[in-house]
C-alpha positions in Angstrom: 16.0 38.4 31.6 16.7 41.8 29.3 13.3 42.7 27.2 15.5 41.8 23.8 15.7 38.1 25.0 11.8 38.3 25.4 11.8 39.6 21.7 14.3 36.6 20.7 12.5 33.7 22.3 9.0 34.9 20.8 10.5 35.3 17.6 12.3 32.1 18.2 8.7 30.4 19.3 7.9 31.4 15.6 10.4 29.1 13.9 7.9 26.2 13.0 5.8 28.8 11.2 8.2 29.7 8.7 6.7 28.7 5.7 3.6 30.8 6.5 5.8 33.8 7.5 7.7 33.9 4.3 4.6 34.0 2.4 3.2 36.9 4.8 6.5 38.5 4.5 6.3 38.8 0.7 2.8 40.4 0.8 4.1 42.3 2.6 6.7 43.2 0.2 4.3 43.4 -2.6 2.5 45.9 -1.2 5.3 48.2 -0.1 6.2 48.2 -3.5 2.8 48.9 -4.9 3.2 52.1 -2.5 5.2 54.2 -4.9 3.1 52.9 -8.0 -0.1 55.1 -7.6 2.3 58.8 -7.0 3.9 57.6 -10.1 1.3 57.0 -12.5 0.3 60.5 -11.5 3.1 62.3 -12.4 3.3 61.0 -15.9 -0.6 61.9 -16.6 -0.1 65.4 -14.7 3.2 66.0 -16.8 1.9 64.8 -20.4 -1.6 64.0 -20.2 -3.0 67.7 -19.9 -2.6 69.8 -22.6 -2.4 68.0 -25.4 -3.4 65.1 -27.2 -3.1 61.8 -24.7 -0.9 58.9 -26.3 -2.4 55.4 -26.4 0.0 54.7 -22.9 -2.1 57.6 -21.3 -5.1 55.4 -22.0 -3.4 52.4 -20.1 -3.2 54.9 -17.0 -6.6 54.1 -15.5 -6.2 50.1 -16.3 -3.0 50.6 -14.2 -4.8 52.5 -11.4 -7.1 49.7 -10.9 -4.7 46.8 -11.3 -2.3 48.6 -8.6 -4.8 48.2 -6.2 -6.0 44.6 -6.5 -2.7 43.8 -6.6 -2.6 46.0 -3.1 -5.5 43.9 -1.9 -4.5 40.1 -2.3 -1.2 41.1 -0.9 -3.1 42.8 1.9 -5.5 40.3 2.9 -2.8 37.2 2.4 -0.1 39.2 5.0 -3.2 39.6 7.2 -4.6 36.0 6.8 -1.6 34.3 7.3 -0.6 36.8 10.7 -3.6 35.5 11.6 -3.0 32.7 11.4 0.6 32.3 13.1 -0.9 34.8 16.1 -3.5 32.0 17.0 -0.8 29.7 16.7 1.0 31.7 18.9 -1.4 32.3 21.5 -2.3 28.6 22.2 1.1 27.8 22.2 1.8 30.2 24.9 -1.3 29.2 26.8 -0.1 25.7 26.7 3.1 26.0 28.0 1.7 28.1 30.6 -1.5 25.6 31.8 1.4 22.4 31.2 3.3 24.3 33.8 0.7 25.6 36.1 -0.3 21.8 37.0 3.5 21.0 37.1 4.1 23.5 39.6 5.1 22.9 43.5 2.1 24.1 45.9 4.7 26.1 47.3 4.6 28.7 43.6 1.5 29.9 44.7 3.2 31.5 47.7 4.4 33.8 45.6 1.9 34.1 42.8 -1.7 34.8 43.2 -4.2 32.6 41.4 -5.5 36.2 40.0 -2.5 37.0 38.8 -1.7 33.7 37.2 -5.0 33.8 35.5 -4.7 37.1 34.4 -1.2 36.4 32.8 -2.9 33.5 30.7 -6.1 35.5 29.3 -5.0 38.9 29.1 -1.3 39.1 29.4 -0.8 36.3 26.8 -2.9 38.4 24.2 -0.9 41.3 24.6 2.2 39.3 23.4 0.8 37.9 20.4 -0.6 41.5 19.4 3.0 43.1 20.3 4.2 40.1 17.9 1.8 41.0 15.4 2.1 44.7 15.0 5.8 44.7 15.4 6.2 42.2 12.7 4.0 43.7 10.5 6.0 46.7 11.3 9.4 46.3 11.4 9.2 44.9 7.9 5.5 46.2 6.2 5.9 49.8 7.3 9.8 49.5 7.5 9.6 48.2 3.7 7.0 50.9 2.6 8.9 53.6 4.2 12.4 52.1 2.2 10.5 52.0 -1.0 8.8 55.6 -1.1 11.9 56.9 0.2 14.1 55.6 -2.7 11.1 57.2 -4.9 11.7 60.5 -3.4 14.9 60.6 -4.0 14.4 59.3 -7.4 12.2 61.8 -8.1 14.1 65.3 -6.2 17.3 64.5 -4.0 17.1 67.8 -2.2 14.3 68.0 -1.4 14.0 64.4 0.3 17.5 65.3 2.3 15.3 68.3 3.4 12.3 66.5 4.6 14.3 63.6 6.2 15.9 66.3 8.8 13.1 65.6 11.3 13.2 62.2 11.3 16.0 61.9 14.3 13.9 64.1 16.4 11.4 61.8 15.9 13.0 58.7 17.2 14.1 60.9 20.0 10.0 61.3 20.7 9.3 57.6 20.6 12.3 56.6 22.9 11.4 59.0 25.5 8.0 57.9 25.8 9.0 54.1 25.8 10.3 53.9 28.9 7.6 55.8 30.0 4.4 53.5 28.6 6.7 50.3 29.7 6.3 51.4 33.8 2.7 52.1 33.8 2.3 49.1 31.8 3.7 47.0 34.7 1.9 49.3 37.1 -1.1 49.2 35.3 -0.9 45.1 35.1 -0.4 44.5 38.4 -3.6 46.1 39.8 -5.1 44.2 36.6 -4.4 41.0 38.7 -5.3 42.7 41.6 -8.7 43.4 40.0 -9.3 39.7 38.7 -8.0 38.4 42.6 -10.9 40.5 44.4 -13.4 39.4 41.3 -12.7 35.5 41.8 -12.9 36.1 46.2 -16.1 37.7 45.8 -17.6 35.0 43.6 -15.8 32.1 45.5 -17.0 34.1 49.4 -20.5 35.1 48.3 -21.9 33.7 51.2 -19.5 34.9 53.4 -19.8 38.4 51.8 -23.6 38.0 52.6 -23.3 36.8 55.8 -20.5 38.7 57.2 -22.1 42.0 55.6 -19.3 42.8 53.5 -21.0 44.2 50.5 -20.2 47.4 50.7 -16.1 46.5 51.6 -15.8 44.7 48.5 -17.3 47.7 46.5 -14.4 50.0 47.7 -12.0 47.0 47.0 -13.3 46.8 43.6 -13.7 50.2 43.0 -10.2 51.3 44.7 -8.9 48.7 41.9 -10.4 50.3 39.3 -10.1 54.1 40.0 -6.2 53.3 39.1 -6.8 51.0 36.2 -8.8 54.2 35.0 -6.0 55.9 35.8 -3.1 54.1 34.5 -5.1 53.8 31.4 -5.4 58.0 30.9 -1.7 58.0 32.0 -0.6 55.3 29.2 -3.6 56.7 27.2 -2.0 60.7 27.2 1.7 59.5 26.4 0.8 57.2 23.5 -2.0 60.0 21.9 1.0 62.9 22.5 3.2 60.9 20.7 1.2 61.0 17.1 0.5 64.9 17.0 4.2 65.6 17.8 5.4 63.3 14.9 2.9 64.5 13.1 3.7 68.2 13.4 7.3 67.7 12.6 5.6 65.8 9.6 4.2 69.0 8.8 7.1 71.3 9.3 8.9 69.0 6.9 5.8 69.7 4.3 5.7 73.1 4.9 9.6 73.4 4.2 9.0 71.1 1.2 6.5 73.3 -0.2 8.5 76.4 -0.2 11.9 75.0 -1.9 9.5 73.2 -4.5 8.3 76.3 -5.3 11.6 78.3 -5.4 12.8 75.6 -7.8 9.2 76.0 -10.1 10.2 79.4 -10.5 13.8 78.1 -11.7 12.4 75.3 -14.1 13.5 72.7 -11.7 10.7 70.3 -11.4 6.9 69.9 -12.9 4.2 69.9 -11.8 3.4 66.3 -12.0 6.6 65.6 -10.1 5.7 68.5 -7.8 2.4 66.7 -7.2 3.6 62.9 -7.5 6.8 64.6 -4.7 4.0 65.5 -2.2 1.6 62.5 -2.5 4.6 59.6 -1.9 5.8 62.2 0.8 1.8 62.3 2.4 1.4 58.4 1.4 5.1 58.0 3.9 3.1 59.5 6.8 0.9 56.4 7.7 3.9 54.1 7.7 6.2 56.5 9.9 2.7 56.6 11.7 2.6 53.2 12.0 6.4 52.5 12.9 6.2 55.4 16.0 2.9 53.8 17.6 4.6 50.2 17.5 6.2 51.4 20.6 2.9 51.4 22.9 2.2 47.5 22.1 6.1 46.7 22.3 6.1 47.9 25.9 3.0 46.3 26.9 4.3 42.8 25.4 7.5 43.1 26.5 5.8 43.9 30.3 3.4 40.9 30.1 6.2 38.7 28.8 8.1 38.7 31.4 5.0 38.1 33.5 4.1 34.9 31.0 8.0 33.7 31.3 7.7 33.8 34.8 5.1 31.6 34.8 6.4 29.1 32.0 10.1 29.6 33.7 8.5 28.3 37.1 10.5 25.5 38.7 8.3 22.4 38.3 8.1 19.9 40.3 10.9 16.6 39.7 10.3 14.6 37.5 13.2 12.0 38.4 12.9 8.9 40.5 11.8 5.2 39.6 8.3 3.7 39.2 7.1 1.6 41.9 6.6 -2.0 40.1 3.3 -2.4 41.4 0.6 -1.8 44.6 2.9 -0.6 47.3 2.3 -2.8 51.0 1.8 0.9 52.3 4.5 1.0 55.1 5.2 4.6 55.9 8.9 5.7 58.2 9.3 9.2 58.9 13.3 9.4 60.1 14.1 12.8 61.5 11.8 15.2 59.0 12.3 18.8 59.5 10.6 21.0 57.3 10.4 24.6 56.7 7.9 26.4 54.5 9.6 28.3 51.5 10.3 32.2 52.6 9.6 31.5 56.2 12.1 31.4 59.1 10.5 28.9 61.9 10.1 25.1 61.2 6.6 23.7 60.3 7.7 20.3 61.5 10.9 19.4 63.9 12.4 16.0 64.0 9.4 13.8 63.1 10.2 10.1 63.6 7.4 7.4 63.4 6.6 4.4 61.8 2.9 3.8 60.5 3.0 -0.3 59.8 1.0 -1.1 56.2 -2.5 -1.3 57.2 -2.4 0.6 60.1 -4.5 3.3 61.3 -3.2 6.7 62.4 -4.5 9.5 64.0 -2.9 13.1 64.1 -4.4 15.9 66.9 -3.4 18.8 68.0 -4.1 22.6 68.5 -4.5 24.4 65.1 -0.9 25.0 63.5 0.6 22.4 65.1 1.5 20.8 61.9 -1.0 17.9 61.2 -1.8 18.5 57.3 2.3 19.8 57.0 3.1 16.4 58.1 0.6 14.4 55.5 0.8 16.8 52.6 4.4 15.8 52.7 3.4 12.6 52.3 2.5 12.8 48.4 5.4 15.3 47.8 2.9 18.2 47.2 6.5 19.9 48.8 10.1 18.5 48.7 11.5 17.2 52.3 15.2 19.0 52.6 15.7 17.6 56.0 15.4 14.0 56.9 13.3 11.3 54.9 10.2 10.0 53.9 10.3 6.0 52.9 7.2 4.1 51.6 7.9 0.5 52.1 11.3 1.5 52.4 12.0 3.5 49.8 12.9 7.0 50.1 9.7 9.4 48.5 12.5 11.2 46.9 13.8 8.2 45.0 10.0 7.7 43.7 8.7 9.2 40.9 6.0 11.6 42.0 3.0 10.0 39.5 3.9 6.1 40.6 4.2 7.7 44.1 0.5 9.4 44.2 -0.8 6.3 42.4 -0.7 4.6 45.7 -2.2 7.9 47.4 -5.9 8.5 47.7 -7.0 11.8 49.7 -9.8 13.9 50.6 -9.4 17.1 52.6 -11.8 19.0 53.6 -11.5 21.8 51.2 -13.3 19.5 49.2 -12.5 20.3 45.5 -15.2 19.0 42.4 -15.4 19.7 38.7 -18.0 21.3 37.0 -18.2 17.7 35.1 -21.3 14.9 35.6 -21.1 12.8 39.0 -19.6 9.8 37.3 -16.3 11.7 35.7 -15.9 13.3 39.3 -15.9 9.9 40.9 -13.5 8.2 38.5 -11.3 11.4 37.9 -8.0 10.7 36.7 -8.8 7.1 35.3 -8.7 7.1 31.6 -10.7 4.4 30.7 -13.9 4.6 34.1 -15.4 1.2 34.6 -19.1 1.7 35.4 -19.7 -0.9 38.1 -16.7 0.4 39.7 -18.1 4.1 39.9 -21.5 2.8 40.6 -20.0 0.5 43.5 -18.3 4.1 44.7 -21.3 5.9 45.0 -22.5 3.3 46.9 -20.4 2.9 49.3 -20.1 6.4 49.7 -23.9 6.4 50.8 -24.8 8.4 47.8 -27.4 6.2 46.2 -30.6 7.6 47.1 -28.9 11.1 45.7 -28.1 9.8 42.5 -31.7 8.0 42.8 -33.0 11.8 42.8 -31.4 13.3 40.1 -33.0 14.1 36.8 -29.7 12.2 34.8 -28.3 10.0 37.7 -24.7 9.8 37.3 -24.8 11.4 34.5 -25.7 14.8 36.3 -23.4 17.8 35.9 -23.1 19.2 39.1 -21.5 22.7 38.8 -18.7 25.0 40.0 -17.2 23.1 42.4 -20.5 21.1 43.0 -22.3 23.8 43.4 -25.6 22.2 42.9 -25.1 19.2 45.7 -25.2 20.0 49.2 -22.4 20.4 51.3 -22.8 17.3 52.9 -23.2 15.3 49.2 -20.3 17.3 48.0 -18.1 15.7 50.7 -19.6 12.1 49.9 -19.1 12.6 46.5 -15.1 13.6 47.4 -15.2 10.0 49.4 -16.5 8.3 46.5 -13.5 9.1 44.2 -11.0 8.2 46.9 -13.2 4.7 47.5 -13.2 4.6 43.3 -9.1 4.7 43.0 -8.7 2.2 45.6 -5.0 3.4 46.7 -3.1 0.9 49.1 -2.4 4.7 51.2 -5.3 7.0 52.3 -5.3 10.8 54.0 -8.2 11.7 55.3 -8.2 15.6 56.2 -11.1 15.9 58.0 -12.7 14.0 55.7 -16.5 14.2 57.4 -16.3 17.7 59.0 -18.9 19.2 56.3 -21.4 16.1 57.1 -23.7 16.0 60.0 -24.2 13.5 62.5 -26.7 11.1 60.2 -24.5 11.7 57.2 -21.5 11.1 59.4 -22.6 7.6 60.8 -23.2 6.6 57.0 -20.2 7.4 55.6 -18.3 6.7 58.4 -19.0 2.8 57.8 -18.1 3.5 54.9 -14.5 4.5 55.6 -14.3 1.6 58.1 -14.9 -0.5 55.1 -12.3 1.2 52.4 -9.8 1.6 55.8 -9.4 -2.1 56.4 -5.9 -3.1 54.9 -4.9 0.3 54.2 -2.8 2.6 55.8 -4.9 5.5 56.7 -3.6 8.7 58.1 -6.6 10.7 59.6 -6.3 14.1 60.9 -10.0 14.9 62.7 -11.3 16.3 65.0 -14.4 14.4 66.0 -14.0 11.6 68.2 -16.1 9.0 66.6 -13.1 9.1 63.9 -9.9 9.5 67.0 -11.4 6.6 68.7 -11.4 4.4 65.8 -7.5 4.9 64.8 -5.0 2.2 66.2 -2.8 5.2 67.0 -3.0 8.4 68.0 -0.2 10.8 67.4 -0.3 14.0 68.9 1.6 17.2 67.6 2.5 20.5 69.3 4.7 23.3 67.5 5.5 20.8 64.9 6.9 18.3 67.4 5.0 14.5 68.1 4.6 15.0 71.4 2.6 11.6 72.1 1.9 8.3 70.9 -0.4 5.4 71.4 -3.8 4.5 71.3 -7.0 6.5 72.8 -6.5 4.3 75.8 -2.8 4.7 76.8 -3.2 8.6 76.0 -5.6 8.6 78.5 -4.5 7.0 81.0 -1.3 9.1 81.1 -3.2 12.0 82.0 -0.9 14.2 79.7 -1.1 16.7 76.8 -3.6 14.0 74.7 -5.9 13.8 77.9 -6.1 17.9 78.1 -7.0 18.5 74.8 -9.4 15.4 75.1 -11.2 17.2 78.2 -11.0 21.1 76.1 -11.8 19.3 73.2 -13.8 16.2 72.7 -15.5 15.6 76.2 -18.4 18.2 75.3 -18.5 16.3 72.1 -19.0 12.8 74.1 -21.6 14.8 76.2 -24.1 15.8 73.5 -23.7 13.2 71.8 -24.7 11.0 74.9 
């Protein structure tokens, strides 16, 4: 998209401000044409109130002084209230569309965008649009307005001598293209290491102890400093071209003075003009500096809005994820066919998943191992449509996933990975997340289940305890209880369990594992583990390698056959059996 169109659909995001823009726009009008008002009043009180004995108008001329400039300052403060105003407007409505479409995104956007980057363009990036908005408006019509106004005075007052200041005013337009193109690259330049900067701030917060750990204090220094050694220098570079740009225009400004000066004074000596209009010619000619000022400075915010613009459009442009397909009519049975499902992550070349065919019966119990990458949590995150299957199908109860729509499909979903995810929100909202009306006794029947009774017992506020960033103030092995509790709360016919107990240990483990046997029975549960407490339990086992099932059947049968199951039992599991023996 050309930067004009970025200018078009932000002024076009203004339409349902209208109202408040015309009345902005004509304070704005009254004050341009206060502009000439003050150089005016001077002349006549230079030309005929000196010298003589001052009329009863020339008493009028202070009245008029001070009633020129409250009129200046309620046009002033309504053009800047209501800007105000519509900015703010502005700037939710652009952080809106771009949170609405963030949560409507495929996983697979974040390929390609970092959640720095993302983050950056919805704080920083959005704020540079509304003030591009602002201070071109204001602008393009204020200053534009102001500059028409004392113009038409000037030549009013002394035709030649306006032709003969307005010589320099090509040259500079020439000055602010030139530098345009200029400011708009290191504006992009300068944004993207911006993102990079907010990317290594949110690692190092998210990895402290990892940082600690690991030693990498000193690593992340240089990252952070590396970052901002070129913000600082971006900044100089943008910094240098925007500050040349007003002494230039403003030593042309001068020449033009200069030049002035001498032909008023060549025409003095020929009775040409007075010395009020001599005086009144110079102070509307001084008083158009600050708009011309204004107008050849618009171009630094320009660039940098039109640059984060197209990094905000980006983001709101985003291809969400489909919104067609039917609503199931009610609790699916939970019968699950997977009939010849390729898949291929977007941008990569090999196949995640080759020519998966199985049948998981409603209720049933399934197991998928394998080496890491073999394509276990590819297979189940398909499952909810978190990405779109291209080759072959997914059916629930017979249905093709692609038929469903996604929310009546993920209402029969419950999950918990084990990347578990919380919100800095009390343990009750965590638990019944997503239900807008939480019943108590169902949250409180959760928590039980989930073993996490005694914890809530210990808390200063029970359920109503905020737990921090991500849960920050539970252990890890409550966090993950907690993260069963919400999947036990919604109850979903379907359930994926991503090693669901890998963050508890072996007490922990036992309790919520009876747990899970209890919310498993007449679900379909699709389990990917590693421990095999949780493998042995499963009615199937389904073993993947390269993307490819490899084997199927129960713990048993896999066994028995002495195959690729019965290998990565003895590697993997059979030290496992051993200690805990």
């Amino acid at each position: 998209m050309r930067f004009p169109a970025h200018l078009r659909r932000l002024f076009g995001m203004l339409g349902p401000y209208k109202g408040r823009l015309a009345v902005a726009f004509g304070g704005m009008i009254m004050t341009a044409l206060t502009e000439p008002m003050f150089p005016a009043v001077m002349r006549v009180l230079l030309d005929k109130g000196f010298g003589g004995k001052p009329s009863f108008s020339l008493w009028l001329v202070p009245i008029a002084i001070v009633g020129i400039f409250v009129l200046r300052g309620i046009s002033t403060f309504t053009t800047t209230y209501m800007m105000t105003w519509v900015s703010s407007r502005l700037l939710n409505t652009l952080r809106r569309q771009m949170f609405a479409r963030i949560l409507d995104v495929p996983l697979g956007f974040y390929a390609n965008h970092s959640v720095g980057r993302v983050i950056n363009s919805m704080m920083f990036e959005v704020q540079q649009i509304v003030e591009m908005v602002t201070k071109v408006f204001t602008s393009l019509i204020r200053d534009s307005l102001t500059v028409i106004v004392l113009l038409s005075f000037l030549f009013w007052l002394n035709w030649r001598l306006t032709l003969v200041a307005l010589v320099l005013l090509p040259l500079i337009a020439v000055v602010v293209r030139m530098t345009g193109k200029r400011v708009r690259r290191l504006t992009r330049e300068y944004q993207t290491v911006n993102a990079e900067m907010t990317q290594v701030m949110e690692e190092t917060t998210r990895a402290n102890q990892v940082i600690k750990i690991f030693g990498g204090h000193q690593y992340e220094i240089n990252r952070f400093e590396q970052r901002a050694d070129k913000l600082r220098s971006y900044t100089m570079r943008m910094a240098s071209t925007l500050a040349a740009t007003t002494p230039v225009t403003q030593v042309m400004a001068a020449f033009a003075v200069a030049i002035v000066i001498v032909i008023a004074l060549i025409q003095s000596g020929n009775n040409e003009t007075t010395v009020g209009g001599f005086v009144s010619f110079i102070t509307a000619m001084l008083m158009l500096l600050t708009p011309l000022k204004n107008i050849a400075e618009v171009n630094g915010p320009l660039q940098r809005g039109l640059t984060a613009a197209e990094a905000v459009f980006a983001v709101i442009d985003a291809q969400p994820e489909r919104t067609t397909g039917k609503m199931l009519p009610g609790r699916a049975a939970g019968r699950l066919d997977f009939v010849n499902l390729s898949f291929t992550y977007p941008g990569q070349q090999s196949r995640a998943l080759h020519d998966i065919n199985l049948t998981v019966m409603p209720g049933e119990t399934i197991a998928f191992v394998g080496m890491s990458g073999g394509g276990k949590s590819t297979l189940v995150n398909l499952v909810p449509g978190f990405y779109p299957v291209a080759e072959g199908e997914i059916r629930l109860d017979g249905e093709a996933i692609d038929d469903i729509a996604l929310t009546s499909l993920r209402q029969q979903i419950a999950m918990v990975s084990q990347h578990v995810v919380l919100f800095d929100d009390t343990i009750a909202a965590n638990i019944a997340y997503g239900d807008a009306q939480p019943d108590p006794q169902r949250i409180l029947a959760a928590a039980r289940a989930a073993h996490l009774e005694e914890v809530i017992a210990g808390l200063p506020q029970g359920l109503q305890t905020m737990i921090g960033d991500n849960g920050g103030r539970l252990s890890g092995g409550q966090r993950q209880r907690l993260a069963i509790a919400r999947a036990i709360y919604k109850d979903a016919p379907i359930l994926i369990l991503d090693e669901a107990t890998s963050a508890l240990d072996s007490e922990s483990e036992r309790a919520v594992q009876a747990a899970l046997d209890e919310l498993m029975k007449g679900r379909t549960t699709l389990v990917i583990a590693h421990r095999l407490s949780t493998i042995e339990r499963a009615d199937r086992i389904a073993v993947l390698d390269e993307g490819r099932i490899v084997e199927l059947g129960s713990h048993a049968e896999l066994l028995a056959r002495n195959e690729v199951y019965a290998n990565l039992y003895h590697l993997q599991f059979a030290k496992e059996e051993e200690s805990q023996g």
